[in-house]
C-alpha positions in Angstrom: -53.3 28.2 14.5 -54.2 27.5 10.9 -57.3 29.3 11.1 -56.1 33.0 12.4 -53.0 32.2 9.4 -56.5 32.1 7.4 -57.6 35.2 8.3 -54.1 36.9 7.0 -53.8 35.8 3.7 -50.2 37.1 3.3 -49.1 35.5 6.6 -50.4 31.7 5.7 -48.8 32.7 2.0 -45.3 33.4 4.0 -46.0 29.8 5.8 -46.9 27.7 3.0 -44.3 29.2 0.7 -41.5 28.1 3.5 -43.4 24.5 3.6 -42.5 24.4 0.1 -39.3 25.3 0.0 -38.5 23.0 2.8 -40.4 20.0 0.9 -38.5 20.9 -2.1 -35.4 21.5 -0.6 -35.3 18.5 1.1 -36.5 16.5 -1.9 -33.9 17.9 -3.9 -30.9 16.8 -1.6 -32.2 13.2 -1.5 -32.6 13.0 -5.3 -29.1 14.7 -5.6 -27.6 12.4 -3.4 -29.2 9.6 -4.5 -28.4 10.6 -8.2 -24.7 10.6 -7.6 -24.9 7.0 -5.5 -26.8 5.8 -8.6 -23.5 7.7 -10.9 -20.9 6.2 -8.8 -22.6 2.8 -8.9 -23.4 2.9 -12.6 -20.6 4.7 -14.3 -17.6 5.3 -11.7 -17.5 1.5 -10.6 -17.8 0.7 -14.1 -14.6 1.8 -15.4 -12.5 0.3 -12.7 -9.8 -1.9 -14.5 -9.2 -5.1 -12.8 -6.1 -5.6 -10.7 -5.0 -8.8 -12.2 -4.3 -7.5 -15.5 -0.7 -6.2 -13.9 0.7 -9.1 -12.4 3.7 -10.5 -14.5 3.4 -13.5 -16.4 6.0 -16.0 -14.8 9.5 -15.2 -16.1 8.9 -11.5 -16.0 9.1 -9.0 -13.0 8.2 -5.4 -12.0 11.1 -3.0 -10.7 10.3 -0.5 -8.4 11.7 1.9 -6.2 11.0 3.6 -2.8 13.1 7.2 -2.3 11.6 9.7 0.5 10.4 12.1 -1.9 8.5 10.1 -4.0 5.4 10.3 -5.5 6.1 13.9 -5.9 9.6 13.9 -8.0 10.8 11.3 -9.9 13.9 12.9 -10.9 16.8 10.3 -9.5 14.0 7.4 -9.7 14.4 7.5 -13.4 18.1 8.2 -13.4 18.4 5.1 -11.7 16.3 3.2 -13.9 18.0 4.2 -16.3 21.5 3.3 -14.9 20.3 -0.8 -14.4 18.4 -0.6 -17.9 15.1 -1.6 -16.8 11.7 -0.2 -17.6 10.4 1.9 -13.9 7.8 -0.5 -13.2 6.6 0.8 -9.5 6.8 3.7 -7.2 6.3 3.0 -3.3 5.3 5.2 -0.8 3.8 5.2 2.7 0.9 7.1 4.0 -0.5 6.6 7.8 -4.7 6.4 8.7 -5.8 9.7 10.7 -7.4 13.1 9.5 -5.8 15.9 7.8 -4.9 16.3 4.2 -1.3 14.1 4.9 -3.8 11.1 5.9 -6.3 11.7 2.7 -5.6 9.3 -0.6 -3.4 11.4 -2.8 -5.3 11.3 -6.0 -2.7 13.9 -7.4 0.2 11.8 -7.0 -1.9 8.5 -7.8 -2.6 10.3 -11.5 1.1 11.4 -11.9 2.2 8.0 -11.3 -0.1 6.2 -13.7 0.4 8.9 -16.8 3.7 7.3 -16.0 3.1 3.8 -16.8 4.1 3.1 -13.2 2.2 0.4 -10.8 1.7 3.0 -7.6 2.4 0.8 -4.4 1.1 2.7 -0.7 2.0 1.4 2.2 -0.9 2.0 4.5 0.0 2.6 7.6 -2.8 2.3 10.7 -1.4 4.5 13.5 -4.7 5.4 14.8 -3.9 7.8 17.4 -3.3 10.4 14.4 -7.6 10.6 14.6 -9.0 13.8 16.6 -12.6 11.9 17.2 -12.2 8.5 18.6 -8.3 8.3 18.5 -6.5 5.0 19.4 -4.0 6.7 22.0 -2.4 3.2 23.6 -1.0 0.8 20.3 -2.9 -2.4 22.5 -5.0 -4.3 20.7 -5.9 -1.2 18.6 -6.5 -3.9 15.6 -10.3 -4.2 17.8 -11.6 -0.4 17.1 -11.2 -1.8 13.2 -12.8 -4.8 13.2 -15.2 -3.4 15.0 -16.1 -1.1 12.5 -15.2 2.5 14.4 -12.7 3.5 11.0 -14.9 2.2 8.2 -15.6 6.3 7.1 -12.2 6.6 6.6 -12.0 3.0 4.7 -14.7 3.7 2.6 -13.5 7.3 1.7 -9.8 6.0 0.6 -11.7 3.0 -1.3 -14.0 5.9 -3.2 -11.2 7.8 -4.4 -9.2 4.8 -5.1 -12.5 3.6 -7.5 -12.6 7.0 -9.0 -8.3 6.7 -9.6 -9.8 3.5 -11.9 -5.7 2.2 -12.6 -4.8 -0.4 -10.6 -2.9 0.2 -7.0 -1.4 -2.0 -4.9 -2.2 -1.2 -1.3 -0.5 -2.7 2.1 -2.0 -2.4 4.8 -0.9 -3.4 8.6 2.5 -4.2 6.8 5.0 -6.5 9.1 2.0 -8.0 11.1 4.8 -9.5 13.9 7.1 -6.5 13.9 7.3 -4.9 17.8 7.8 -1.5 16.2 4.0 -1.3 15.0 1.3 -0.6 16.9 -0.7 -3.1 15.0 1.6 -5.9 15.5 0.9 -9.2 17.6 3.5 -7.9 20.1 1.4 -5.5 21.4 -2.1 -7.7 21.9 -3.3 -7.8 18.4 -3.9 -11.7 17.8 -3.8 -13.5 14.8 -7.8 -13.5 14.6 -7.9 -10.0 15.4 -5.3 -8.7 12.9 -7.6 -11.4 10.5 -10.8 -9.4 11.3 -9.4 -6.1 10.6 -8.0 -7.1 7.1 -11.0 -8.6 6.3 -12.8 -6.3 6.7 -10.6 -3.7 5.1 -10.8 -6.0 2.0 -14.8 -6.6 2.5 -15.5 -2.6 2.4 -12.7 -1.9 -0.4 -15.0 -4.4 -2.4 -18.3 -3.4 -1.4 -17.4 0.2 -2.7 -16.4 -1.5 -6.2 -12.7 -1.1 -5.8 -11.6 -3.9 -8.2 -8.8 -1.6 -8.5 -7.0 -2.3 -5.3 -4.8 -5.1 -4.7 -4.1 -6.2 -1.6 -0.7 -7.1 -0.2 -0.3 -8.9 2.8 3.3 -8.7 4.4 4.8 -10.5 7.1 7.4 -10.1 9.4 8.5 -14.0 10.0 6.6 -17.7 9.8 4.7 -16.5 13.0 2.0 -14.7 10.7 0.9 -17.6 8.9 -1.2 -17.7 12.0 -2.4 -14.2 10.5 -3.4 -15.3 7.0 -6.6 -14.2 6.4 -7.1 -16.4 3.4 -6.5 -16.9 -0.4 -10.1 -14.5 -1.3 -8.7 -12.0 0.8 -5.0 -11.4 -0.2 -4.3 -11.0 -3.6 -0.4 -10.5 -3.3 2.3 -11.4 -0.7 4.9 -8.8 -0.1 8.2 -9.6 2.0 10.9 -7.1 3.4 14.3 -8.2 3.4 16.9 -7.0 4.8 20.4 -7.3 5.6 21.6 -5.0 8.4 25.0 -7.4 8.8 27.0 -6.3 12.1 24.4 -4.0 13.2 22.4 -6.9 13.9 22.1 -8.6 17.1 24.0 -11.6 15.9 26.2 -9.2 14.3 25.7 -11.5 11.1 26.3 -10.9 7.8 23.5 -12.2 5.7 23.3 -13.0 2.1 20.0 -11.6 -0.2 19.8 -15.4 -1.2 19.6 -16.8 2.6 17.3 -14.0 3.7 14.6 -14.7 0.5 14.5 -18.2 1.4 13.9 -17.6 5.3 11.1 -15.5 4.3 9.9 -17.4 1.3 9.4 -20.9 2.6 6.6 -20.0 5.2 4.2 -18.5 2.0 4.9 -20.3 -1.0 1.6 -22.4 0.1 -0.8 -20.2 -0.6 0.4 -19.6 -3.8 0.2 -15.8 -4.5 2.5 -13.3 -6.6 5.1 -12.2 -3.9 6.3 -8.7 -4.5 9.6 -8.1 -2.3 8.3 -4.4 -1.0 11.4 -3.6 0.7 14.9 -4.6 0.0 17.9 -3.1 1.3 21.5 -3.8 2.5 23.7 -1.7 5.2 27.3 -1.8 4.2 28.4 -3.0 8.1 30.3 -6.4 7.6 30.4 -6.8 3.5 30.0 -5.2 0.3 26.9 -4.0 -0.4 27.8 -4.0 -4.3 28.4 -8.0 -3.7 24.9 -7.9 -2.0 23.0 -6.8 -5.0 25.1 -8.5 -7.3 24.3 -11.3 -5.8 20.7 -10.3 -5.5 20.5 -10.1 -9.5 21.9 -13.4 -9.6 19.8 -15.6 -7.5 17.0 -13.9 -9.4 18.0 -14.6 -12.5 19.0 -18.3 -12.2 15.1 -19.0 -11.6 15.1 -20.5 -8.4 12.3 -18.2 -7.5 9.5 -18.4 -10.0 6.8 -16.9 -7.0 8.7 -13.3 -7.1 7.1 -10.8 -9.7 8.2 -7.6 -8.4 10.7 -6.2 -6.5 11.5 -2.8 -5.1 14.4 -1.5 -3.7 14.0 0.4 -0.5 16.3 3.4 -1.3 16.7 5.3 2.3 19.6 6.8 3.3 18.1 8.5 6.5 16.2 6.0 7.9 16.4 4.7 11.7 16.0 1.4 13.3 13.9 0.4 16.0 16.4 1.2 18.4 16.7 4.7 17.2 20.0 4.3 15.5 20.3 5.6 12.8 20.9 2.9 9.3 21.8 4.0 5.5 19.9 1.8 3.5 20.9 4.0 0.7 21.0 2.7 -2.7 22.7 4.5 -4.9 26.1 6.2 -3.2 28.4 4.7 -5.5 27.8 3.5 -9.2 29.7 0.4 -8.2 26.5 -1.3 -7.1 24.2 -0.3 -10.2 27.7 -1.1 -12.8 27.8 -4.7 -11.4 23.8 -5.4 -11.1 22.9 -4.0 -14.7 24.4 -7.1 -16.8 22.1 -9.3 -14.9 18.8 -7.4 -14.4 17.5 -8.4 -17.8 18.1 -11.8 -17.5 16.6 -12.0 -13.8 13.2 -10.6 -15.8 12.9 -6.9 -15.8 11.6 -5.2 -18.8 14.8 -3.3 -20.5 14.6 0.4 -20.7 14.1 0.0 -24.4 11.2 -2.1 -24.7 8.1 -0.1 -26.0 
């Protein structure tokens, strides 16, 4: 073969010209992508600022707030602020794993939020039947196709563009680890050591991509999780969702902010982490939901819970219960409830609106 290309010299020319291009084509890509690795190793990881430097010194506490249209407009998130007198400390929002640009980290909103001063807070949500290759269709035991390994692209893409976001974020993933409305809860076959393996190794690529960024909130739904904790390397806050839903629970109970923190508290205060209270909200069936809050700024204030260093209120009037019935969590209907909490919000250890 290579002697007839001999014998036509423009014909071996054509050959050995394409050799070349493929040679340096291919030598090209591997030095471009090995250039960028060596970038994103060298310089991107390198201006990552550490997570830690935003937790609270004890006495002092984050606000935040979750409202359906955040990240995108802040509007009534700093009227609010405003109305208590505190400093906007967080913004919460919640994004599920699967492809399409909904699932993909929201660098846009990420940005917005820091030029902001604010601590961004995603709830991370795996519902893995939103893939189109290799979707997790039945919510049993899905917890395993993590562990294993078969979503680690999608981990390590997030935990790239969270390194390249270089502000801290919190991030909370498998959120309510004993809750029967998540496919990723221990109600439908997802064991304690599973659900361990898959946060693990959540964690292990987050930090293996340089994210020093990302801090990790573990939340559980009731004592049962302890069996869940995946140890004090691996969590670096503890988030708890309380809630009073009064007569629309199944004890048709009215229940205190001050009796529900407690319930939740005692099981963690062990493994002494920040706590941030992701979610807190009160129906108004059975009580008054101004008395709720007020009372909520109170047992904050009188410093009978040093562990909690951020809270955010879960402002939703259109959300729907496991049941499918729908429950107004909203926040803000009346002035009466942000009139009787501001006094108090200082003194529980919220930066005032004023401070610089």
């Amino acid at each position: 073969m290579i002697r007839r290309l001999r014998r036509n010299p423009l014909t071996f020319g054509l050959f050995a010209l394409a050799g070349l291009v493929v040679v340096y084509l291919t030598v090209f890509k591997t030095a471009s992508r090995l250039g960028k690795e060596l970038w994103y190793r060298q310089v991107e990881c390198r201006l990552v600022e550490d997570h830690a430097q935003v937790v609270p010194p004890r006495g002092r506490r984050l606000w935040g707030l979750y409202r359906p249209e955040l990240p995108w407009d802040y509007a009534r998130y700093y009227t609010i602020a405003e109305s208590l007198g505190v400093r906007p400390g967080v913004a919460s929002w919640y994004q599920s794993w699967g492809d399409g640009s909904e699932h993909e980290f929201k660098d846009e909103a990420v940005t917005k939020a820091h030029r902001a001063g604010l601590l961004p807070m995603v709830t991370w949500e795996p519902w893995l039947s939103a893939f189109r290759h290799g979707a997790v269709l039945d919510p049993e035991s899905s917890l395993v196709t993590v562990a294993e390994g078969r979503f680690d692209g999608f981990i390590r893409g997030w935990a790239r563009e969270v390194v390249r976001s270089r502000r801290p974020i919190l991030i909370r993933p498998m959120h309510e680890l004993g809750n029967p409305w998540y496919g990723w809860s221990s109600p439908h076959g997802n064991a304690p050591d599973i659900q361990i393996a898959a946060w693990r190794r959540i964690v292990d690529l987050f930090r293996e991509e340089g994210a020093r960024n990302a801090a990790f909130v573990w939340t559980p739904f009731d004592g049962l999780d302890t069996l869940a904790w995946p140890g004090r390397e691996y969590v670096d806050w503890i988030g708890l969702d309380i809630f009073n839903y009064g007569t629309m629970a199944e004890n048709g109970a009215w229940v205190g902010f001050r009796r529900l923190l407690e319930h939740q508290l005692e099981p963690v205060k062990k493994y002494g982490k920040p706590v941030i209270l992701a979610e807190v909200g009160t129906s108004s069936h059975g009580g008054s939901s101004t008395d709720w809050w007020r009372d909520m700024v109170r047992a904050l204030a009188d410093g009978a819970f040093p562990e909690i260093r951020a809270v955010v209120v879960f402002d939703n009037p259109a959300w729907t219960s496991t049941t499918g019935i729908p429950v107004d969590w909203g926040f803000t209907h009346s002035d009466g409830a942000l009139r009787t909490m501001r006094p108090g919000m200082v003194r529980s250890g919220f930066a005032p609106a004023e401070s610089p």
